[in-house]
TIRO-251923 format. One record per residue: residue number from 0; residue in three letters; x, y, z of N, C-alpha, C, O in turn. Coordinates in nm, 3 decimals. Example, Ala and Ser with C-alpha at 12.3 -4.5 7.8 and 13.67 -1.06 7.14 Angstrom:
2
+-----+------+---------+---------+---------+---------+---------+---------+---------+---------+---------+---------+---------+---------+
| pos | code |     n.u |     n.v |     n.w |    ca.u |    ca.v |    ca.w |     c.u |     c.v |     c.w |     o.u |     o.v |     o.w |
+-----+------+---------+---------+---------+---------+---------+---------+---------+---------+---------+---------+---------+---------+
|   0 |  ALA |   1.319 |  -0.569 |   0.780 |   1.230 |  -0.450 |   0.780 |   1.320 |  -0.330 |   0.780 |   1.424 |  -0.332 |   0.846 |
|   1 |  SER |   1.285 |  -0.225 |   0.708 |   1.367 |  -0.106 |   0.714 |   1.290 |   0.003 |   0.787 |   1.341 |   0.114 |   0.804 |
+-----+------+---------+---------+---------+---------+---------+---------+---------+---------+---------+---------+---------+---------+
END
This chain:
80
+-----+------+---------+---------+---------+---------+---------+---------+---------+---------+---------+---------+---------+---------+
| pos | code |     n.u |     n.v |     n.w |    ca.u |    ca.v |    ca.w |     c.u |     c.v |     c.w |     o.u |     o.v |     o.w |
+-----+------+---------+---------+---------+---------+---------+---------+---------+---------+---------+---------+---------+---------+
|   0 |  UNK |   1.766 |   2.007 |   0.435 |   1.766 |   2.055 |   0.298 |   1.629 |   2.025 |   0.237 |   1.597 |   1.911 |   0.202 |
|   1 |  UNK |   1.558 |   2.123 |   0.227 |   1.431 |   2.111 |   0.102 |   1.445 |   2.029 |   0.001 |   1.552 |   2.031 |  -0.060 |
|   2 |  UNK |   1.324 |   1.926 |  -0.046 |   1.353 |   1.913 |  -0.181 |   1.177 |   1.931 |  -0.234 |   1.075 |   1.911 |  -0.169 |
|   3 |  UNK |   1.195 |   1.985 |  -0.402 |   1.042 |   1.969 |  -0.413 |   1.001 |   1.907 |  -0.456 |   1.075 |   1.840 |  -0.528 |
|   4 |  UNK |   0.831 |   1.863 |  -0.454 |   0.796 |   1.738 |  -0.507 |   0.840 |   1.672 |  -0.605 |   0.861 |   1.731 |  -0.711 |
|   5 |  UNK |   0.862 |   1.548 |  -0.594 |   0.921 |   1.480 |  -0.699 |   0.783 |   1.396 |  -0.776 |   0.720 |   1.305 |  -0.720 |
|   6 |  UNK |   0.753 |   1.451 |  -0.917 |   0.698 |   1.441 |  -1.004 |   0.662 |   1.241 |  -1.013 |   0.555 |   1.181 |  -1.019 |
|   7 |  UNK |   0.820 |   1.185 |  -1.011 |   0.782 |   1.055 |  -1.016 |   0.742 |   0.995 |  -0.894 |   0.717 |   0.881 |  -0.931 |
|   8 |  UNK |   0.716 |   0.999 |  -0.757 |   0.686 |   0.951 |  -0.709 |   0.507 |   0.936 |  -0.696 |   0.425 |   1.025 |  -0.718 |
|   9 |  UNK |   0.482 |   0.801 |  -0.656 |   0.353 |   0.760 |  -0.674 |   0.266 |   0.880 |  -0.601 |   0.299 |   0.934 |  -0.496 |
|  10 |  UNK |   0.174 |   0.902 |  -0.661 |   0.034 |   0.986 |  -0.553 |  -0.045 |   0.893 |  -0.519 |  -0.084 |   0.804 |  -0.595 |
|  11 |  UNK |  -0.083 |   0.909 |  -0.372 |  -0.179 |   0.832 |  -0.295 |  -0.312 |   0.908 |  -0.247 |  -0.316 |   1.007 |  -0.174 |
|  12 |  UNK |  -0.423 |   0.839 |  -0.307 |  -0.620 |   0.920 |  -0.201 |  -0.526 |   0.935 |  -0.089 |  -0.423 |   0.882 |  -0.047 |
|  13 |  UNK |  -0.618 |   1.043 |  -0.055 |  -0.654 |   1.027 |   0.088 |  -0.796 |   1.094 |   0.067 |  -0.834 |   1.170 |  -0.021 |
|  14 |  UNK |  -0.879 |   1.027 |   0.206 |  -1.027 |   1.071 |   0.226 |  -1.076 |   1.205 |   0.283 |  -1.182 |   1.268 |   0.279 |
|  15 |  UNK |  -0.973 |   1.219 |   0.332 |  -1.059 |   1.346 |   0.453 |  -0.918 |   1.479 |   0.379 |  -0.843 |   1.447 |   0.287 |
|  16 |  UNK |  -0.916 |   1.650 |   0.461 |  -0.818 |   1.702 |   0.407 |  -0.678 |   1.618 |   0.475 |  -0.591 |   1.599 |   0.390 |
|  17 |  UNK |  -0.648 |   1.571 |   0.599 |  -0.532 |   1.552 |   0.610 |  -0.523 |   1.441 |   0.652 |  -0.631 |   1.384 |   0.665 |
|  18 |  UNK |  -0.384 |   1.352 |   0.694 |  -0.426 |   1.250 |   0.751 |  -0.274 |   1.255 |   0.778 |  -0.187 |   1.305 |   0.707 |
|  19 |  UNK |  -0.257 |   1.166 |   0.949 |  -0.127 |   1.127 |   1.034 |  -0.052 |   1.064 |   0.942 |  -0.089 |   0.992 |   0.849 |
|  20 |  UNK |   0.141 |   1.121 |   0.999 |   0.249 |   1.079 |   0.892 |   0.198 |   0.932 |   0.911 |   0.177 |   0.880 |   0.801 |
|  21 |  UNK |   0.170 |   0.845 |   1.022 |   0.216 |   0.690 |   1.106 |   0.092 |   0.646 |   0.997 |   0.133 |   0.556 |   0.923 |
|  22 |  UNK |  -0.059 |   0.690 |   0.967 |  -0.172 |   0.604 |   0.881 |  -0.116 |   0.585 |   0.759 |  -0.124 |   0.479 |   0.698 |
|  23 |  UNK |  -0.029 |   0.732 |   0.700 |  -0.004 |   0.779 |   0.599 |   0.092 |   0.664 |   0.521 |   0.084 |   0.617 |   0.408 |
|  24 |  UNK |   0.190 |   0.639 |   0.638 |   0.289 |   0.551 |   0.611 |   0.255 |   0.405 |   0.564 |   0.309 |   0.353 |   0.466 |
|  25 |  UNK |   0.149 |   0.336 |   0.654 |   0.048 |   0.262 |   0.591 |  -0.039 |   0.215 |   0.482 |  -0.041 |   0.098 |   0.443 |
|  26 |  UNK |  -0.130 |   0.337 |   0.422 |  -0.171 |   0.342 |   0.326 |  -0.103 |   0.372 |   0.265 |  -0.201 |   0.315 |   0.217 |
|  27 |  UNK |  -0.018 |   0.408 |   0.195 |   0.124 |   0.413 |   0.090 |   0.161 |   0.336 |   0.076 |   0.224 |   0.332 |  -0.030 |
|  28 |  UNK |   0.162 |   0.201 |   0.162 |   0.266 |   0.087 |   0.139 |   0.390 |   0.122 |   0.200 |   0.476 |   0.047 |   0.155 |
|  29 |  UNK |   0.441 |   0.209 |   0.288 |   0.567 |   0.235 |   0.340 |   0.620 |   0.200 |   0.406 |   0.743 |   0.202 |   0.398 |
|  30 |  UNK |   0.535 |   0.133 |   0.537 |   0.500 |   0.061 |   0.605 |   0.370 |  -0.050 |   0.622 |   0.252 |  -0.041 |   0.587 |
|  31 |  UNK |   0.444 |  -0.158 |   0.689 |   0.352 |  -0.324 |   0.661 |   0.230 |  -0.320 |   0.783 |   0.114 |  -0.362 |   0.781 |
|  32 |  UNK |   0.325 |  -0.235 |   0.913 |   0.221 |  -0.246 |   1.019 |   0.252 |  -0.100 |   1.067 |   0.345 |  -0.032 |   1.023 |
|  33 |  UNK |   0.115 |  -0.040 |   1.215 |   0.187 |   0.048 |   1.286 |   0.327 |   0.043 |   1.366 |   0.414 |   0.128 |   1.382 |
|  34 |  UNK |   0.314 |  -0.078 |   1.405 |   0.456 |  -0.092 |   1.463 |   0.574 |  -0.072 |   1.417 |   0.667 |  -0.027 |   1.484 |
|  35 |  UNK |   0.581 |  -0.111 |   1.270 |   0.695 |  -0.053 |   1.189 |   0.711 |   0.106 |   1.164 |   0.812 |   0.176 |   1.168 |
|  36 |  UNK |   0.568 |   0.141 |   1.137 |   0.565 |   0.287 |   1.103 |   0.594 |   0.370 |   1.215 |   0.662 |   0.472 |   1.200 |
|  37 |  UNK |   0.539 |   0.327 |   1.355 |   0.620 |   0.378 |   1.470 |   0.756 |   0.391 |   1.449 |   0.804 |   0.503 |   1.431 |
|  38 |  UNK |   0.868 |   0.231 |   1.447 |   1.020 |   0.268 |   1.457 |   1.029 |   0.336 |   1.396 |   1.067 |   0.441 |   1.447 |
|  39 |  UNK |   0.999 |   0.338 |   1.202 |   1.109 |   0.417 |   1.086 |   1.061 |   0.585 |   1.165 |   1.152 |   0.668 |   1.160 |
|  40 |  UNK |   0.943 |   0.626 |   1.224 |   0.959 |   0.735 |   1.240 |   1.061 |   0.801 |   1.383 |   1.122 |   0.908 |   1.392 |
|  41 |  UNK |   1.048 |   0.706 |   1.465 |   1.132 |   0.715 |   1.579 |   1.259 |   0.696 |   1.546 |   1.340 |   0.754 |   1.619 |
|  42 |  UNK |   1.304 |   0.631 |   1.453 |   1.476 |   0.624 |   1.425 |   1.523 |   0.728 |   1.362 |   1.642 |   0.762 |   1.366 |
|  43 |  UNK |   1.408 |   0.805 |   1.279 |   1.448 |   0.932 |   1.190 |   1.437 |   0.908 |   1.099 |   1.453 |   1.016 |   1.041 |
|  44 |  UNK |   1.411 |   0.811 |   1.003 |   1.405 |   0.739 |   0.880 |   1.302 |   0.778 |   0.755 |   1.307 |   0.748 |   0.635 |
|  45 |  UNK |   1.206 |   0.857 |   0.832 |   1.136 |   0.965 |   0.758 |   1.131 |   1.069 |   0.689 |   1.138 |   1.131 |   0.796 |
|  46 |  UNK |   1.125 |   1.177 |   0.588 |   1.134 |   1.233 |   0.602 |   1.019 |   1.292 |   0.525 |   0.969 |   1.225 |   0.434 |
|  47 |  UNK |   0.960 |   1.446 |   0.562 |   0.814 |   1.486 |   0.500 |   0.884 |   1.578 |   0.411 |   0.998 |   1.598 |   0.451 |
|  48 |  UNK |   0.855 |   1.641 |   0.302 |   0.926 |   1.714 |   0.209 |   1.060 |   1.736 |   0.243 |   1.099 |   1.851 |   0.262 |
|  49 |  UNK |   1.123 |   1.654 |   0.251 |   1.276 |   1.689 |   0.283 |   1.349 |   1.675 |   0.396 |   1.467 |   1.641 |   0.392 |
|  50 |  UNK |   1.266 |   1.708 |   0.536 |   1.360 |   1.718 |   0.594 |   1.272 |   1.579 |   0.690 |   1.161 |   1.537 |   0.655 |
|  51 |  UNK |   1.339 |   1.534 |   0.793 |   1.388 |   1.404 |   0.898 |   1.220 |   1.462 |   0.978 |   1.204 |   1.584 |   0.988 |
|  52 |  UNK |   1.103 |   1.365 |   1.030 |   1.011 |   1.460 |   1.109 |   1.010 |   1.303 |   1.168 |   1.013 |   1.197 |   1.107 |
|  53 |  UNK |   1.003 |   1.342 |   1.366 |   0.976 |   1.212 |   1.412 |   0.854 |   1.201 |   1.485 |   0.824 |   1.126 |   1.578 |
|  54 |  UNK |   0.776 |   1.307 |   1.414 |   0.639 |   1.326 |   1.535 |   0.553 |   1.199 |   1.409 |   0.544 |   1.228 |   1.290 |
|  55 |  UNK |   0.510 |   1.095 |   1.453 |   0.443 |   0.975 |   1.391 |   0.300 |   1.077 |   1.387 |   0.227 |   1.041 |   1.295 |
|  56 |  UNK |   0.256 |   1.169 |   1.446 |   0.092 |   1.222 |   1.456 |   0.097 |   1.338 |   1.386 |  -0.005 |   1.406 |   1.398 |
|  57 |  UNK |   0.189 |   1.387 |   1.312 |   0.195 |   1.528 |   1.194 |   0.097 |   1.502 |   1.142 |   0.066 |   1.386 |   1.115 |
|  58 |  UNK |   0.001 |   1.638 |   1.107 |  -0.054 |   1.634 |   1.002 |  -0.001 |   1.648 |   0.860 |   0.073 |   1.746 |   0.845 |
|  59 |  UNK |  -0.028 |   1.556 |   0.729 |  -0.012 |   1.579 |   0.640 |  -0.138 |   1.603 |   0.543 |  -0.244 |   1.541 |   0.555 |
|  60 |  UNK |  -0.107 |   1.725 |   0.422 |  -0.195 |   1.750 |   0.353 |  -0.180 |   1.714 |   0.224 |  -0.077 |   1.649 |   0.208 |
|  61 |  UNK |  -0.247 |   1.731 |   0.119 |  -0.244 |   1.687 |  -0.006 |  -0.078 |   1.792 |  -0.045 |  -0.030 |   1.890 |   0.013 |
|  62 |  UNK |  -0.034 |   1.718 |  -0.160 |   0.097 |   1.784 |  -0.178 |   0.222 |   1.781 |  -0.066 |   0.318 |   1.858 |  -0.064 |
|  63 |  UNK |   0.199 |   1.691 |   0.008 |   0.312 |   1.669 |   0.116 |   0.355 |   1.562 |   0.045 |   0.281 |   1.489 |  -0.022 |
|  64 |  UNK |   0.510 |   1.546 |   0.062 |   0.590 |   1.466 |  -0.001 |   0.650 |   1.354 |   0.130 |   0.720 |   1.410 |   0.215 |
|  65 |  UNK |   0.629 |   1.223 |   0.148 |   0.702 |   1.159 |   0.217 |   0.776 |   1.033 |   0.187 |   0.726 |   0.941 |   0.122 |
|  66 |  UNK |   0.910 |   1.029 |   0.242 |   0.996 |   0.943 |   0.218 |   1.083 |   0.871 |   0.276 |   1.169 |   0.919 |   0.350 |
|  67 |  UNK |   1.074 |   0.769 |   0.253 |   1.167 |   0.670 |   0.388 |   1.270 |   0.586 |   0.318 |   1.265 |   0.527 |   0.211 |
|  68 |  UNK |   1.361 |   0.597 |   0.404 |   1.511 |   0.507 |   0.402 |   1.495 |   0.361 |   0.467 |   1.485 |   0.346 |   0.589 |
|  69 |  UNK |   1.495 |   0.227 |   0.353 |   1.409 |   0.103 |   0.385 |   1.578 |   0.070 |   0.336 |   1.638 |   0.156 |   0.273 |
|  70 |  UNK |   1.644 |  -0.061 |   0.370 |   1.763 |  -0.126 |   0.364 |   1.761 |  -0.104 |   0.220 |   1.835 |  -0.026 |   0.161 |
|  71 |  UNK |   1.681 |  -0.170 |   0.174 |   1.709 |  -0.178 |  -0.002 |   1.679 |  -0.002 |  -0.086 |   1.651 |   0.002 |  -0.206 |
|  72 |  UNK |   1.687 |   0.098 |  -0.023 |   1.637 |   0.181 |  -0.111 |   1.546 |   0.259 |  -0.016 |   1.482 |   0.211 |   0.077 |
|  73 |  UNK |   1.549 |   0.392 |  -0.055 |   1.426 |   0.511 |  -0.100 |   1.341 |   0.462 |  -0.109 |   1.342 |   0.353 |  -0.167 |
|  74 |  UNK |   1.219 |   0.516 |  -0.056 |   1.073 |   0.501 |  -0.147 |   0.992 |   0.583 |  -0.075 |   1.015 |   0.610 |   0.042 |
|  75 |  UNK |   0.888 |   0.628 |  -0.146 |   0.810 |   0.782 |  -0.152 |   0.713 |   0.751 |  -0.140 |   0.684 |   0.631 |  -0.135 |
|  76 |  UNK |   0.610 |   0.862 |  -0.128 |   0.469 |   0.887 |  -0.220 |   0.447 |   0.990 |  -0.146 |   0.500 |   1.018 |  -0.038 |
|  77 |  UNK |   0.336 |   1.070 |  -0.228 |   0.280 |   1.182 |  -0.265 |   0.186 |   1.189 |  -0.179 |   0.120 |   1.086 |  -0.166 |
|  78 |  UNK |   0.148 |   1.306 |  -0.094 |  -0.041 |   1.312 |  -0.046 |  -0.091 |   1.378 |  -0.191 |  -0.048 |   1.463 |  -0.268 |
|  79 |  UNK |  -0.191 |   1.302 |  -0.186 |  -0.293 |   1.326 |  -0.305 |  -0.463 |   1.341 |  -0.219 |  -0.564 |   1.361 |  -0.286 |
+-----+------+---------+---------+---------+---------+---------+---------+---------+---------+---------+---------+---------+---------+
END
């Protein structure tokens, strides 16, 4: 199921036009290390505008929405 950007979630730089879901996850704060950002994407725990993506090396561009399922909660951010 699609969803579209959600307005409140934080926007994050990025430097170059795109950058990997697994760095992405990183610089967001979504993840603490690669190793984490590896599992949540290997368990499915991801998802890029909406839907579940387990390729950790997607490109994402500005306006990509990503979001992960952490025990306590949701949490997002924006490519900016």
């Amino acid at each position: 199921m699609d969803q579209p950007a959600d307005a409140t979630l934080p926007t994050v730089e990025i430097a170059d036009d795109v950058i990997r879901l697994g760095q992405f996850l990183k610089l967001a704060g979504l993840a603490e290390s690669g190793a984490q950002a590896r599992d949540l994407v290997a368990d499915g725990e991801v998802r890029v505008n909406g839907e579940v993506d387990t390729r950790r090396g997607r490109q994402l561009r500005r306006g990509d929405t990503v979001t992960v399922e952490h025990p306590q909660g949701q949490q997002g951010a924006t490519v900016a």
